[in-house]
N, C-alpha and C positions, 0 to 999 in steps of 0.2 A: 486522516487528521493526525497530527503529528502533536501528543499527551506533552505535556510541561509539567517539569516539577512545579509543586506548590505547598507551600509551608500548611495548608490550610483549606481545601477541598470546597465548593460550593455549587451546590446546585445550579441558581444560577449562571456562573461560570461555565460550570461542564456543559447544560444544553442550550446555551449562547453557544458556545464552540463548535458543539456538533450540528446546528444550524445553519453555524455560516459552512462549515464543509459540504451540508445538505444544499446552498445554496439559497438560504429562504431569508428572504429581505427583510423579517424583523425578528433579527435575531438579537437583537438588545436591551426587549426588556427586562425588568427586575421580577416581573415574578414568577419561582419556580415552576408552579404548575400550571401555569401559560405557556412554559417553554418548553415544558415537557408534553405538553397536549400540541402544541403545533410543531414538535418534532416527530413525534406521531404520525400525526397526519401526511406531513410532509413525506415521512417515507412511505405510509400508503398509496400517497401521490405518484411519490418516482413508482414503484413498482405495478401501480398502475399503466401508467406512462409507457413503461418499457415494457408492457406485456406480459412479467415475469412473478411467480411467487415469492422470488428468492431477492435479496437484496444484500450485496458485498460492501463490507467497511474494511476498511485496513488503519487498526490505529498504531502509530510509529510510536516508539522512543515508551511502549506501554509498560515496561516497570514503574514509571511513574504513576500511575494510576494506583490510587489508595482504593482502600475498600469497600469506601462508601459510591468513588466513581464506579467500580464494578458492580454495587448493586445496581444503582440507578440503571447500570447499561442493562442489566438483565431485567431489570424492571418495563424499559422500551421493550427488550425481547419477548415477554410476557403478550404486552398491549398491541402487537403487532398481529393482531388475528387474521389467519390466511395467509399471511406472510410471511415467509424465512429471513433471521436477519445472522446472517453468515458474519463471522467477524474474526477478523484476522492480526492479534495481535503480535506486534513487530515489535523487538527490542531485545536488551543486551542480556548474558548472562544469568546476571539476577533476575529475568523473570520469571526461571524454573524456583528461584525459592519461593518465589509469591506464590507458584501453583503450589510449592511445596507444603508453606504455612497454611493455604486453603484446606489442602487436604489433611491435615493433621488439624485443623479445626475443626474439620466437618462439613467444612465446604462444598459439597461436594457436586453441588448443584449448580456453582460457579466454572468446577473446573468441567464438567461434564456440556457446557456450554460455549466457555469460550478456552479450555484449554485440554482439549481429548487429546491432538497430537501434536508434538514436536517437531521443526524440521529447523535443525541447525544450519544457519548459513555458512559457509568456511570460505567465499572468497573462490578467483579461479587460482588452484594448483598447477595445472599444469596445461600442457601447450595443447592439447586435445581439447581440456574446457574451454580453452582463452579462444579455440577455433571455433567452436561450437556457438561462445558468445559471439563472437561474432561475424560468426554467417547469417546471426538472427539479423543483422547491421546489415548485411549482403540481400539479405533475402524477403525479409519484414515491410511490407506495404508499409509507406505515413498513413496514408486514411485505404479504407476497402476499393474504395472506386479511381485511386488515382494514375495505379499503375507503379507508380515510384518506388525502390525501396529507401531505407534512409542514405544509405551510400551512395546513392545514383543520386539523390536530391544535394547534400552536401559537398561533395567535391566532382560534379557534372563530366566533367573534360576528363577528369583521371578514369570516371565510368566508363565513357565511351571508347576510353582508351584502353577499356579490359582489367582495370583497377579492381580489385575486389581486396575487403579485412580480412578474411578467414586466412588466406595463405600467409599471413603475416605474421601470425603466432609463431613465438620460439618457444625451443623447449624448456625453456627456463618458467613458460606460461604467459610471459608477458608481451605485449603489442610492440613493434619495430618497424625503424621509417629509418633507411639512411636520410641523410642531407641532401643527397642527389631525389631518392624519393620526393622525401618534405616538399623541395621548392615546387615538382609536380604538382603536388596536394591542396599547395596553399594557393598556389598561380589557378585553379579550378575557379 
């Protein structure tokens, strides 16, 4: 789910949105503790469904997230009995001061949940990682059973033709296609 700034924080809101991310068809009504009890459920549902005790959120752009959304989230993490609810909050800079302020409030129950550890993202540096990305492009099934990787599915004839991204990396880190390449690529 990708977190919106908002002047003004509401429950409704918040599990209306986590709703529709969950997928669940009545994620509009107005009242809070409706939405909060069939989000609930819902993820007892999925994790039902898929067999699994554990259940993965990834929320984007979460420095946005004020503090009453973090309780609320940790309040689902609570009512989730039997169920792990893993949450992977994505966003910019400022959201080491959020964990910062939690912890110098006393937070600590916030950060010990959704923020133990850090992993800065930096982008690819250099021509090793840009290869590394992508060979995951080389080598990455679309679906389990299909056979294809993404490269062999997108430009077909350059596959067949021994086309592969990974050798493509320069060491500046970045992706390169002469013009002679390209038309190869695109004529695919």
């Amino acid at each position: 789910m990708r977190c919106q700034h908002k002047r003004i924080a509401t429950e409704t809101a918040f599990f209306s949105a986590l709703l529709t991310m969950a997928r669940h068809k009545a994620s509009s009504r107005r009242d809070p503790t409706q939405l909060r009890h069939r989000l609930t459920q819902r993820l007892l549902e999925i994790a039902d469904q898929s067999h699994s005790s554990d259940i993965l959120v990834f929320l984007d752009e979460a420095q946005h997230l004020g503090s009453s959304e973090v309780e609320w989230l940790r309040d689902i993490h609570d009512e989730l009995e039997g169920v792990r609810l893993v949450t992977m909050l994505i966003g910019q800079p400022s959201l080491r001061a959020r964990k910062s302020i939690f912890q110098r409030d006393g937070e600590e129950q916030i950060v010990a949940r959704f923020m133990t550890e850090e992993l800065p993202f930096h982008g690819v540096r250099s021509a090793h990682e840009c290869s590394a990305c992508l060979q995951g492009y080389d080598q990455g099934r679309i679906s389990r059973n299909s056979g294809w990787t993404h490269t062999r599915f997108f430009p077909p004839r350059a596959w067949d033709a021994g086309m592969r991204l990974a050798p493509k990396a320069e060491p500046s880190g970045k992706f390169s296609t002469t013009p002679a390449n390209e038309s190869n690529w695109l004529g695919s």
